[in-house]
PDB file of N, H, CA, C and O in Angstrom:
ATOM      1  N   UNK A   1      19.881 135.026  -9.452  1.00  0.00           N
ATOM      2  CA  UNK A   1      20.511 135.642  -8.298  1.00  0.00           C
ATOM      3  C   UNK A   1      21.785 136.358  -8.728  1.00  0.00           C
ATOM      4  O   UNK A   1      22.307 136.194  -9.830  1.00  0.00           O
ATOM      5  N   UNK A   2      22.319 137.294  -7.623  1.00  0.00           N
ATOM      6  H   UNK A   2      21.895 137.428  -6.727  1.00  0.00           H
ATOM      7  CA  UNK A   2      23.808 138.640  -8.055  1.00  0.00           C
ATOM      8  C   UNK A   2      24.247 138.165  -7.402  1.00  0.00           C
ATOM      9  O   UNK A   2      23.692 137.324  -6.694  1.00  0.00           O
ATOM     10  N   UNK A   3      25.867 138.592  -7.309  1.00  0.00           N
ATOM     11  H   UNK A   3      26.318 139.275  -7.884  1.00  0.00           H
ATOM     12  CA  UNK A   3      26.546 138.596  -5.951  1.00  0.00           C
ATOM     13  C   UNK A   3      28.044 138.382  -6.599  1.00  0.00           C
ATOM     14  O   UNK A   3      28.277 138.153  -7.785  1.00  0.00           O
ATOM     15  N   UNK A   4      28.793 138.482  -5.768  1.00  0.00           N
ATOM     16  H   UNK A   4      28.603 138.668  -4.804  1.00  0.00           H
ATOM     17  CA  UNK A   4      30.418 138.477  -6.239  1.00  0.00           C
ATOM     18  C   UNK A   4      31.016 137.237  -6.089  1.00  0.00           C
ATOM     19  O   UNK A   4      31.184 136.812  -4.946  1.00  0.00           O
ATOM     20  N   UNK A   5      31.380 136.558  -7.084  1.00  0.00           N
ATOM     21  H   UNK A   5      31.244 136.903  -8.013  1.00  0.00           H
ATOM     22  CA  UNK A   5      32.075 135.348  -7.211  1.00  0.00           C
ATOM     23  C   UNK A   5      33.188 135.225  -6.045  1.00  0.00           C
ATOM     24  O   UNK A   5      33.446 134.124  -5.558  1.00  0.00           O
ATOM     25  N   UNK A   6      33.779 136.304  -5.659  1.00  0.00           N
ATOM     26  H   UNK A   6      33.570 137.198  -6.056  1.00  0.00           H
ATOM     27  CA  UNK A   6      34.730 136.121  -4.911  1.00  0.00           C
ATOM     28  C   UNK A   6      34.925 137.373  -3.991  1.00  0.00           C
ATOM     29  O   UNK A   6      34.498 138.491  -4.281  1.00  0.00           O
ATOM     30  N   UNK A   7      35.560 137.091  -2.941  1.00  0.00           N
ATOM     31  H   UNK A   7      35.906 136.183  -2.706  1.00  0.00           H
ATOM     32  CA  UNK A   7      35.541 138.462  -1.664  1.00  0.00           C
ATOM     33  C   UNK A   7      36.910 138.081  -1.147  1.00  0.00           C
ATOM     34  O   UNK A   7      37.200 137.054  -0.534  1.00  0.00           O
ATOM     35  N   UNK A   8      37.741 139.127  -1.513  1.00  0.00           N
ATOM     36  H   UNK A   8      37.505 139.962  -2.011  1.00  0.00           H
ATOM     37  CA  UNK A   8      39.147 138.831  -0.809  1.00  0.00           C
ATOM     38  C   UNK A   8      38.756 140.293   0.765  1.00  0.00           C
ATOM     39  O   UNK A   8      38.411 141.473   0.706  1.00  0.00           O
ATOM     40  N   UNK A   9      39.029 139.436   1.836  1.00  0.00           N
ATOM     41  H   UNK A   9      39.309 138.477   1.884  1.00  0.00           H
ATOM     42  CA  UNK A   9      38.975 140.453   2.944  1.00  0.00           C
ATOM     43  C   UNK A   9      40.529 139.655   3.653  1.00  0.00           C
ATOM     44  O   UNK A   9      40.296 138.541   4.121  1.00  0.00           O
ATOM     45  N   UNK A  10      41.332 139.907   3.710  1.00  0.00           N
ATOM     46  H   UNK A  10      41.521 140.813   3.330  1.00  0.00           H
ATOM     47  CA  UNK A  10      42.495 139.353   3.990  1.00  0.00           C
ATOM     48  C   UNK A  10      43.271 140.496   5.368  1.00  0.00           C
ATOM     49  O   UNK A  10      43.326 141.720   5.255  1.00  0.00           O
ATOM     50  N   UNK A  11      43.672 139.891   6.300  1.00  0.00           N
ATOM     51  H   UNK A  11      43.627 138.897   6.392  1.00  0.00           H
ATOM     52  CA  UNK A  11      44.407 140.308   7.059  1.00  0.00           C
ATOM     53  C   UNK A  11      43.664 141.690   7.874  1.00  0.00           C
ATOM     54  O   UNK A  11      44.272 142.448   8.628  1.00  0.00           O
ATOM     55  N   UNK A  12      42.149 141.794   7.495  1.00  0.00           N
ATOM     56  H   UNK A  12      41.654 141.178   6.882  1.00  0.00           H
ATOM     57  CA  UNK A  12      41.307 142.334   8.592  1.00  0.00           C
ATOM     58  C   UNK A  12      41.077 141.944   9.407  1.00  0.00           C
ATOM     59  O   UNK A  12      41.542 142.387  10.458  1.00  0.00           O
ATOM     60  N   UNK A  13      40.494 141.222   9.384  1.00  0.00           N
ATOM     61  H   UNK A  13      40.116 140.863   8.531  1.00  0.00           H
ATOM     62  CA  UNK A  13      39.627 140.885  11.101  1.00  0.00           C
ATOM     63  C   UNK A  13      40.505 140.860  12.431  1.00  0.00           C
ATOM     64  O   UNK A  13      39.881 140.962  13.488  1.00  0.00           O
ATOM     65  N   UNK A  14      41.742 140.747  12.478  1.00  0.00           N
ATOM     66  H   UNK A  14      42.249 140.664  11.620  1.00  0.00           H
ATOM     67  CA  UNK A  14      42.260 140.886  12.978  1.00  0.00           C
ATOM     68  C   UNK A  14      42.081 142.309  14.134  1.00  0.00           C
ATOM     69  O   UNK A  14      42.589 142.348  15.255  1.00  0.00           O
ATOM     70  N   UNK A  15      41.406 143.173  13.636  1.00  0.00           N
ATOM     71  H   UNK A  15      40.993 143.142  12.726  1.00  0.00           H
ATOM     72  CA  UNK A  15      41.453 144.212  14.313  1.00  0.00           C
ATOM     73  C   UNK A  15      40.206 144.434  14.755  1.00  0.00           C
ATOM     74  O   UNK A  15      39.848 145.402  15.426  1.00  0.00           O
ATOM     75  N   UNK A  16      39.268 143.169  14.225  1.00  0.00           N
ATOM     76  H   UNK A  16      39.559 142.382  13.680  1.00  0.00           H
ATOM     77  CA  UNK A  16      37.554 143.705  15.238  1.00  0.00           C
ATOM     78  C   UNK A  16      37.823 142.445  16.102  1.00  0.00           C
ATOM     79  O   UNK A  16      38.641 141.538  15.952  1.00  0.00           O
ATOM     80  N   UNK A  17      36.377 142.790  17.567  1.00  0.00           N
ATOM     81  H   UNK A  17      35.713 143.527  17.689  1.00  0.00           H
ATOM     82  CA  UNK A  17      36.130 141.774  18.481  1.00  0.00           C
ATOM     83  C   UNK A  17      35.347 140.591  17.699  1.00  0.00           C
ATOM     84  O   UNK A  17      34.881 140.701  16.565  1.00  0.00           O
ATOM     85  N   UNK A  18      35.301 139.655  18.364  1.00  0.00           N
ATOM     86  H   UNK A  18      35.679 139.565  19.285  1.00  0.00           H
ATOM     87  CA  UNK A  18      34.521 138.615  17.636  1.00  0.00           C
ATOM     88  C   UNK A  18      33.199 138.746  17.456  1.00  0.00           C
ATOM     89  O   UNK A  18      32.868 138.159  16.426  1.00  0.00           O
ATOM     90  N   UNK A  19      32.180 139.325  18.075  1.00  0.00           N
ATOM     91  H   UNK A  19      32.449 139.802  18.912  1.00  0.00           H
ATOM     92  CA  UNK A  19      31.172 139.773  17.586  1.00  0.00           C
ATOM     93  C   UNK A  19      31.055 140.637  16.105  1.00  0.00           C
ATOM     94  O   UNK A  19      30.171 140.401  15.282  1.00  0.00           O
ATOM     95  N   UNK A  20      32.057 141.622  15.936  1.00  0.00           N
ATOM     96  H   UNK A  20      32.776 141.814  16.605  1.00  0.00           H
ATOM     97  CA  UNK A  20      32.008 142.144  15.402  1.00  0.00           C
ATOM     98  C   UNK A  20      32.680 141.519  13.369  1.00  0.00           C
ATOM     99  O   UNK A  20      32.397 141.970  12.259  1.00  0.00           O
ATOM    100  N   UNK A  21      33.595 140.358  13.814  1.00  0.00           N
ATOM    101  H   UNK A  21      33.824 139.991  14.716  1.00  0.00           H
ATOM    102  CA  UNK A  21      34.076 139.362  13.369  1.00  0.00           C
ATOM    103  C   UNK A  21      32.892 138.809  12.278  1.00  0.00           C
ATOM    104  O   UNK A  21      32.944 138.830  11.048  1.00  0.00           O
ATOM    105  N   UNK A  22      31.713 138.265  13.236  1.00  0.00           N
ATOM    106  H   UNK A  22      31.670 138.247  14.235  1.00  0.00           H
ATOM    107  CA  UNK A  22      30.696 137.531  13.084  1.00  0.00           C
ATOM    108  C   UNK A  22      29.947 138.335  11.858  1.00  0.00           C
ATOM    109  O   UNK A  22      29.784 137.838  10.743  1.00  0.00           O
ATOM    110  N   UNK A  23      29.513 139.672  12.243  1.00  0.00           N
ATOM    111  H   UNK A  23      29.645 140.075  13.149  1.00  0.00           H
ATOM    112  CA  UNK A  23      28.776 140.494  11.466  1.00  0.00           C
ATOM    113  C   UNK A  23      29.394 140.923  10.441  1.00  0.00           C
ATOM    114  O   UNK A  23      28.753 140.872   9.392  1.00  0.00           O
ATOM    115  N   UNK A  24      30.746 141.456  10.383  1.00  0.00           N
ATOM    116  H   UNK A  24      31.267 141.498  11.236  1.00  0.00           H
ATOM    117  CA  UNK A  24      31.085 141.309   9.002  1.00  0.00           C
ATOM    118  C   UNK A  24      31.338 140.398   8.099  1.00  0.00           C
ATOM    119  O   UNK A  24      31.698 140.833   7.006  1.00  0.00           O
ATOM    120  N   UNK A  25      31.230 138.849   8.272  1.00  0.00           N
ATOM    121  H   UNK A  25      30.937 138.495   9.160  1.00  0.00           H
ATOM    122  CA  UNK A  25      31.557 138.088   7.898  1.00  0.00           C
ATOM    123  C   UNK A  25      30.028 137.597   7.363  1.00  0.00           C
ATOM    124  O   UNK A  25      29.846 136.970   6.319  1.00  0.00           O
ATOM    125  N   UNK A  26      29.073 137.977   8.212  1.00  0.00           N
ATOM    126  H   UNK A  26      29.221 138.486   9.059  1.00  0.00           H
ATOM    127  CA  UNK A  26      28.079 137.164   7.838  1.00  0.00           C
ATOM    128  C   UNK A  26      27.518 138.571   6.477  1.00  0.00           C
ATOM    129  O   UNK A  26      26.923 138.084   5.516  1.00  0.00           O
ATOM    130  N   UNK A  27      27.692 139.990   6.445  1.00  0.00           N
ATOM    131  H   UNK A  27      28.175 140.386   7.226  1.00  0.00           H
ATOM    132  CA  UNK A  27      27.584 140.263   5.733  1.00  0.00           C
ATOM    133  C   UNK A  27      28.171 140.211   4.004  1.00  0.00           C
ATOM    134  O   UNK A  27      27.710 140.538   2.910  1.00  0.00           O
ATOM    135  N   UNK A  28      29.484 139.580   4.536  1.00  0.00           N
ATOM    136  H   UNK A  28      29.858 139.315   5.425  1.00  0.00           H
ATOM    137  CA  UNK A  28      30.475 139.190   3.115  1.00  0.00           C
ATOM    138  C   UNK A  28      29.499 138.175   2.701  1.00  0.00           C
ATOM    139  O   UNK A  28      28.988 138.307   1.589  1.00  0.00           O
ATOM    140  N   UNK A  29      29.043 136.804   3.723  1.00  0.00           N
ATOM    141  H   UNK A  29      29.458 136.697   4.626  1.00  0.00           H
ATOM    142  CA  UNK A  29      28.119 135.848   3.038  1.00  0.00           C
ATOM    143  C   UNK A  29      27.201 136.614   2.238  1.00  0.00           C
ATOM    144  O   UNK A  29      27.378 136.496   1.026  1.00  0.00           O
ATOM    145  N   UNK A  30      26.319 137.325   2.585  1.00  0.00           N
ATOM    146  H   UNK A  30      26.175 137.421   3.569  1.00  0.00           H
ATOM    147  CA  UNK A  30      25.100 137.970   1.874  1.00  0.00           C
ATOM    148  C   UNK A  30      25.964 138.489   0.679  1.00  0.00           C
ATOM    149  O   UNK A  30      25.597 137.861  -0.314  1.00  0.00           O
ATOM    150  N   UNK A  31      27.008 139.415   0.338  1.00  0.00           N
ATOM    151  H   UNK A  31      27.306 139.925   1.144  1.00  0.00           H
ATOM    152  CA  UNK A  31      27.241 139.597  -0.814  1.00  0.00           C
ATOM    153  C   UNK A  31      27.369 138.616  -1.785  1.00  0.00           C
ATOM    154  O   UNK A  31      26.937 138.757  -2.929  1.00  0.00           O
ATOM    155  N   UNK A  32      27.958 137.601  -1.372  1.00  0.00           N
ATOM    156  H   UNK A  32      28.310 137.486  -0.442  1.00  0.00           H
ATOM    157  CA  UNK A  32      28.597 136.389  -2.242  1.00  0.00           C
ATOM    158  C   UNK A  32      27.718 135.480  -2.807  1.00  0.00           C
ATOM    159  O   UNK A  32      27.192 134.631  -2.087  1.00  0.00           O
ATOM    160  N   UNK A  33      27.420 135.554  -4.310  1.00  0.00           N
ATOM    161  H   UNK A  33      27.848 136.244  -4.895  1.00  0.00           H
ATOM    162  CA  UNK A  33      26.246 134.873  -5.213  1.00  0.00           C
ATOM    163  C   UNK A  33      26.696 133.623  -4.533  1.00  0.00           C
ATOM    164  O   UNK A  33      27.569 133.444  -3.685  1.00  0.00           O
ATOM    165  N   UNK A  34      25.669 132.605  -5.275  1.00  0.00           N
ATOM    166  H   UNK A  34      24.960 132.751  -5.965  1.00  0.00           H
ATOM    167  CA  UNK A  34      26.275 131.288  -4.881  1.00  0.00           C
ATOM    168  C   UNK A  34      27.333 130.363  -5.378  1.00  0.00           C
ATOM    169  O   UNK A  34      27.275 129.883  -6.510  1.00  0.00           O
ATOM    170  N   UNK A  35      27.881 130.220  -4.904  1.00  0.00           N
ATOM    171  H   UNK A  35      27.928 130.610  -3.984  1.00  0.00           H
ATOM    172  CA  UNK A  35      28.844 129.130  -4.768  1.00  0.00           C
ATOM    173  C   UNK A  35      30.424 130.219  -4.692  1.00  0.00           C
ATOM    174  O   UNK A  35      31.540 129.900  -5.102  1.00  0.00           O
ATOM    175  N   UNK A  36      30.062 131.369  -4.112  1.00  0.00           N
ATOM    176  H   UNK A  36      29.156 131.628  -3.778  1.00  0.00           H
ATOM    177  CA  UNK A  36      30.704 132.654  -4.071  1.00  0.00           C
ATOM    178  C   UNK A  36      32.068 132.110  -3.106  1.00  0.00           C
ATOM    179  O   UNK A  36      31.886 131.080  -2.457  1.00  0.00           O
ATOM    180  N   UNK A  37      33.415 132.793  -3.012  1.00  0.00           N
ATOM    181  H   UNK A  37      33.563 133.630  -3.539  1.00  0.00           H
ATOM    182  CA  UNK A  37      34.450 132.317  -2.246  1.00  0.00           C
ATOM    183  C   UNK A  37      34.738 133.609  -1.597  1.00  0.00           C
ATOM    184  O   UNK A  37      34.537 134.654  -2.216  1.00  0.00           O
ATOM    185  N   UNK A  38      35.295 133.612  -0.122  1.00  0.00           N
ATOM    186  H   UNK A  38      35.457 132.763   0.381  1.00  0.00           H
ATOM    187  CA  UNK A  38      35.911 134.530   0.819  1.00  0.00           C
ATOM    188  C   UNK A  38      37.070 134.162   0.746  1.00  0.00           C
ATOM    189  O   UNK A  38      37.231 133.046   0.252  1.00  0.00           O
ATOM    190  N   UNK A  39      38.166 134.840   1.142  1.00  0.00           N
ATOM    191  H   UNK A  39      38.036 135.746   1.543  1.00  0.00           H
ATOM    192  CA  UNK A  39      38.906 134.455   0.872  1.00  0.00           C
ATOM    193  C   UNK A  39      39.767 135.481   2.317  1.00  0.00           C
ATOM    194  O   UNK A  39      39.983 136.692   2.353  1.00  0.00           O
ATOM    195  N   UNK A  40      40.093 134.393   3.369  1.00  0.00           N
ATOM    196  H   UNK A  40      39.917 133.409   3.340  1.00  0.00           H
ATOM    197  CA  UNK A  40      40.643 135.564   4.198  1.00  0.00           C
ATOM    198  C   UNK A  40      41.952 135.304   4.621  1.00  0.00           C
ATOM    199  O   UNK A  40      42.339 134.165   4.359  1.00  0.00           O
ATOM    200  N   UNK A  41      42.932 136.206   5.339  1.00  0.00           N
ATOM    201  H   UNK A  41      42.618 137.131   5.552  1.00  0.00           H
ATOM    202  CA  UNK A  41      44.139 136.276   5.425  1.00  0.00           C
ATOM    203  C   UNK A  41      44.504 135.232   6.599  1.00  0.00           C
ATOM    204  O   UNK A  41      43.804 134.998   7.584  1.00  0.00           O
ATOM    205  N   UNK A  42      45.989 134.544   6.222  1.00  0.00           N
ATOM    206  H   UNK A  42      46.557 134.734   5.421  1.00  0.00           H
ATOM    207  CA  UNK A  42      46.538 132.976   7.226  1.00  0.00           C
ATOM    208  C   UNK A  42      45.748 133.383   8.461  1.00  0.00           C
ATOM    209  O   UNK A  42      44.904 132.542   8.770  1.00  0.00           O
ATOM    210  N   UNK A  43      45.818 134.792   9.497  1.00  0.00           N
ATOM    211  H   UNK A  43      46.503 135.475   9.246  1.00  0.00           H
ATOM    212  CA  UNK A  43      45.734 135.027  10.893  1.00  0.00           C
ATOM    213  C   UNK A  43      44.117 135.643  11.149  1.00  0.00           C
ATOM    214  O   UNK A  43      43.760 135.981  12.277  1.00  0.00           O
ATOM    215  N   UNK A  44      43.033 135.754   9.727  1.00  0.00           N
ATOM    216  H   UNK A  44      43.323 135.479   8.811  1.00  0.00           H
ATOM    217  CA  UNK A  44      41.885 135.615  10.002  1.00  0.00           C
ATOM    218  C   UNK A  44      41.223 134.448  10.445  1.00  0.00           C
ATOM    219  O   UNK A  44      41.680 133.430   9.925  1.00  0.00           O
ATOM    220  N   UNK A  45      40.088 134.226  11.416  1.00  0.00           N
ATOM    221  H   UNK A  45      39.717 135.053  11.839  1.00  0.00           H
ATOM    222  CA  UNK A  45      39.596 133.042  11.654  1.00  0.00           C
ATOM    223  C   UNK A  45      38.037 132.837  11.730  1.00  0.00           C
ATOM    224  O   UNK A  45      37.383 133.238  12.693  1.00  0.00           O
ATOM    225  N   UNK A  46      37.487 132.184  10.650  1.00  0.00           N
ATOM    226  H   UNK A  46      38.019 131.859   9.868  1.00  0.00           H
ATOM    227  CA  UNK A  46      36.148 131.992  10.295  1.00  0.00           C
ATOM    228  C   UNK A  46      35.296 132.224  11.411  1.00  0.00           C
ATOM    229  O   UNK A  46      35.583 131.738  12.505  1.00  0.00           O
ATOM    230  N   UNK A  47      34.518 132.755  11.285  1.00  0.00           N
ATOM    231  H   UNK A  47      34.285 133.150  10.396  1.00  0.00           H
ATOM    232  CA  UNK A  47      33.227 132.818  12.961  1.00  0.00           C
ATOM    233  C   UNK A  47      32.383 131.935  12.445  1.00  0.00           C
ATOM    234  O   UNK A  47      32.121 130.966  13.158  1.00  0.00           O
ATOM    235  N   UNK A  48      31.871 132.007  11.368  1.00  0.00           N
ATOM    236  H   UNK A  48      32.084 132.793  10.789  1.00  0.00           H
ATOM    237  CA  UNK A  48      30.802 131.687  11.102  1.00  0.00           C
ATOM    238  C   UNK A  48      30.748 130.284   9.979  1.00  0.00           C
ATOM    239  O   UNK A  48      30.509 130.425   8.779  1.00  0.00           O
ATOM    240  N   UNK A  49      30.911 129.473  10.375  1.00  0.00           N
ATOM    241  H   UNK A  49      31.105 129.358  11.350  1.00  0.00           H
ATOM    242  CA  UNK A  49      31.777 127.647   9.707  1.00  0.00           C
ATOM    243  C   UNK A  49      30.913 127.513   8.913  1.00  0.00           C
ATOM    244  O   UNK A  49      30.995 127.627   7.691  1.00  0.00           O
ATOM    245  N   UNK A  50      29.284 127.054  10.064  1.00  0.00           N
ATOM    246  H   UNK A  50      29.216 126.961  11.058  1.00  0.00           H
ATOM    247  CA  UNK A  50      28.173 126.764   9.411  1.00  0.00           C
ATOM    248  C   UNK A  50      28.154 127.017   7.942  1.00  0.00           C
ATOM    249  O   UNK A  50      28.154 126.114   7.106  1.00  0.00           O
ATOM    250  N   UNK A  51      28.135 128.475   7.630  1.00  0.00           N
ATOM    251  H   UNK A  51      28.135 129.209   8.309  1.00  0.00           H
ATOM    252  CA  UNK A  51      27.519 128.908   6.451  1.00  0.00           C
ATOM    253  C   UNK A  51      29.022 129.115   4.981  1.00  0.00           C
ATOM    254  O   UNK A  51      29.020 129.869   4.008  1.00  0.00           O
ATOM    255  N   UNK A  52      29.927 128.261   5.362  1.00  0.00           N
ATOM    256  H   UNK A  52      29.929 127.649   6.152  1.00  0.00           H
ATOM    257  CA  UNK A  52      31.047 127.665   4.218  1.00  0.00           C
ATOM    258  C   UNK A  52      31.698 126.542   4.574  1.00  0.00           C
ATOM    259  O   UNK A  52      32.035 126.222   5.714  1.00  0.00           O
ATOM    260  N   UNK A  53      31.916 125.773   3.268  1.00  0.00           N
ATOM    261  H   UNK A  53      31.642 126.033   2.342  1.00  0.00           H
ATOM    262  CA  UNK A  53      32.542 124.662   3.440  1.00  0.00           C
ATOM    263  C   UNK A  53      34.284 125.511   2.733  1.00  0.00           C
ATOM    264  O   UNK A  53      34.643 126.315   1.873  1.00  0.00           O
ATOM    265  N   UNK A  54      34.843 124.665   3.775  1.00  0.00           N
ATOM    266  H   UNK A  54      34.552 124.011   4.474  1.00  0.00           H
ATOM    267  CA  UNK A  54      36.667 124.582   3.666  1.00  0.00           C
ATOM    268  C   UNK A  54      37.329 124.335   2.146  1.00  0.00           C
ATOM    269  O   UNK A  54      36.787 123.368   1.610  1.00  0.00           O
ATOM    270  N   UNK A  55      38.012 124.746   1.594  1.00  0.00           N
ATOM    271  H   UNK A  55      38.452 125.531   2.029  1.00  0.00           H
ATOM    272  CA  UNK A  55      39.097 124.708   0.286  1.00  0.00           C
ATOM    273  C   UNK A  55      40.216 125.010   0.876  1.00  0.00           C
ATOM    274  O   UNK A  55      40.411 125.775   1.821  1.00  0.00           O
ATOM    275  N   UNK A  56      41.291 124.069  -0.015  1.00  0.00           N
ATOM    276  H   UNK A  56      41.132 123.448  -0.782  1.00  0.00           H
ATOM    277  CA  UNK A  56      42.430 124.372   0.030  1.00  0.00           C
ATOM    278  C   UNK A  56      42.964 123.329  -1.577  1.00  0.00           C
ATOM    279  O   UNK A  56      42.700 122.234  -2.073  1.00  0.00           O
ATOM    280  N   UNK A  57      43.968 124.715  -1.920  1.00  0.00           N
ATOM    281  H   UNK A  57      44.182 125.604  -1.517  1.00  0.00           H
ATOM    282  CA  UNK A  57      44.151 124.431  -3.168  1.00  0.00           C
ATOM    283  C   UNK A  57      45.682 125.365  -3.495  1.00  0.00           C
ATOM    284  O   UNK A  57      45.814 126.581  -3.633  1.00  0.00           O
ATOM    285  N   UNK A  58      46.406 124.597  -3.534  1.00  0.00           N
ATOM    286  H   UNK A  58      46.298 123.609  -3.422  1.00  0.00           H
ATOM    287  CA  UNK A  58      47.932 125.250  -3.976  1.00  0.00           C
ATOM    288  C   UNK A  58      48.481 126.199  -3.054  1.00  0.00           C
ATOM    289  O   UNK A  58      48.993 127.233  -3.483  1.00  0.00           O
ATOM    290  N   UNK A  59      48.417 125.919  -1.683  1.00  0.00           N
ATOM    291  H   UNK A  59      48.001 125.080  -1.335  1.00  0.00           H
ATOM    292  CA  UNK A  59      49.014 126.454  -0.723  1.00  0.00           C
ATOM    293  C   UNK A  59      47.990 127.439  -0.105  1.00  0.00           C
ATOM    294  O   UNK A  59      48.366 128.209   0.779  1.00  0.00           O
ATOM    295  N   UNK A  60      46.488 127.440  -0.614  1.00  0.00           N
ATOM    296  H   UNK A  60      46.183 126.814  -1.332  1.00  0.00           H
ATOM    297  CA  UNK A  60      45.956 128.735  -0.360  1.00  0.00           C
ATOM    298  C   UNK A  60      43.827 128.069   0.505  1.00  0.00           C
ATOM    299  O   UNK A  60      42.921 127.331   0.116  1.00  0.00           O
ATOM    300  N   UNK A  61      44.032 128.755   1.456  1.00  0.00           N
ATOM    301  H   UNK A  61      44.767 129.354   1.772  1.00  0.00           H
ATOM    302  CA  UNK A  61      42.795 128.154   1.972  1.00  0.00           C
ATOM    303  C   UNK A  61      41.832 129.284   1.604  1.00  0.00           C
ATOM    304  O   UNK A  61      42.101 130.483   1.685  1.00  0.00           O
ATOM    305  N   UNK A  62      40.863 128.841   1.257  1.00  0.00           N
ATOM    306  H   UNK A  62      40.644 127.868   1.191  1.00  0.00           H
ATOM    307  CA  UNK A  62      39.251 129.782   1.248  1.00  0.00           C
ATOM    308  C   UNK A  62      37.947 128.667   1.426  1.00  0.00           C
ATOM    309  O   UNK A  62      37.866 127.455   1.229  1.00  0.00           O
ATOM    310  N   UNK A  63      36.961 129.717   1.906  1.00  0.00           N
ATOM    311  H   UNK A  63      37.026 130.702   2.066  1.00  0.00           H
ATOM    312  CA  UNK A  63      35.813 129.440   2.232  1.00  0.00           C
ATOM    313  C   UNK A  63      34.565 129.465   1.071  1.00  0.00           C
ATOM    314  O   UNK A  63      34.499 130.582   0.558  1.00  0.00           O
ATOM    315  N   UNK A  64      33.946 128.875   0.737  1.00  0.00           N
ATOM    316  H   UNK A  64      34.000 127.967   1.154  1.00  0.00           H
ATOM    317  CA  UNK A  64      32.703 128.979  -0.303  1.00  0.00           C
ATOM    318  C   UNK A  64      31.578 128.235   0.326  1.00  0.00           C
ATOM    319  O   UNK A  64      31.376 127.134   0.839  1.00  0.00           O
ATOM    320  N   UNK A  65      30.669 129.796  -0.059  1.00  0.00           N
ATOM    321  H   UNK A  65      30.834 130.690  -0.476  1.00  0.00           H
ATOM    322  CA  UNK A  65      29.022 130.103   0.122  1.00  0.00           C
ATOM    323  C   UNK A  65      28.519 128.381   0.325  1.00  0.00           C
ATOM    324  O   UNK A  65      28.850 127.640  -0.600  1.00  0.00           O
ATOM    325  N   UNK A  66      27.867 127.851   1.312  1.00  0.00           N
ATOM    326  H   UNK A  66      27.598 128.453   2.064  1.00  0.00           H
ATOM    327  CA  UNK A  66      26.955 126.562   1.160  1.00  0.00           C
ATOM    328  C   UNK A  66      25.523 126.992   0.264  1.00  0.00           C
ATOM    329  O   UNK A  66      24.666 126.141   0.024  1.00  0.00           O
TER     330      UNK A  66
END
């Protein structure tokens, strides 16, 4: 399998509706090989939980691919 170890989208989402939230987010999943990390900004907020488990590590939270 491909895909990008890591996806910084930081301090976007902020500016779509939550639907729209959902779909780009679920498309970052599809990029992200496995065990791939998102990585989004303090005032982004996950839509989509199900499909990452929670990190936090040296002051810094991200999400990785289940």
């Amino acid at each position: 399998e491909t895909g990008f170890d890591i996806v910084f989208c930081r301090n976007v989402m902020i500016y779509f509706n939550d639907d729209v939230k959902k779909q780009v987010q679920k498309t970052l999943y599809d990029a992200l090989g496995p065990g791939g990390a998102l990585v989004l900004g303090p005032t982004d907020i996950l839509m989509i939980p199900e499909l990452f488990t929670l990190h936090r590590r040296r002051g810094y939270t991200y999400y990785v691919k289940k």
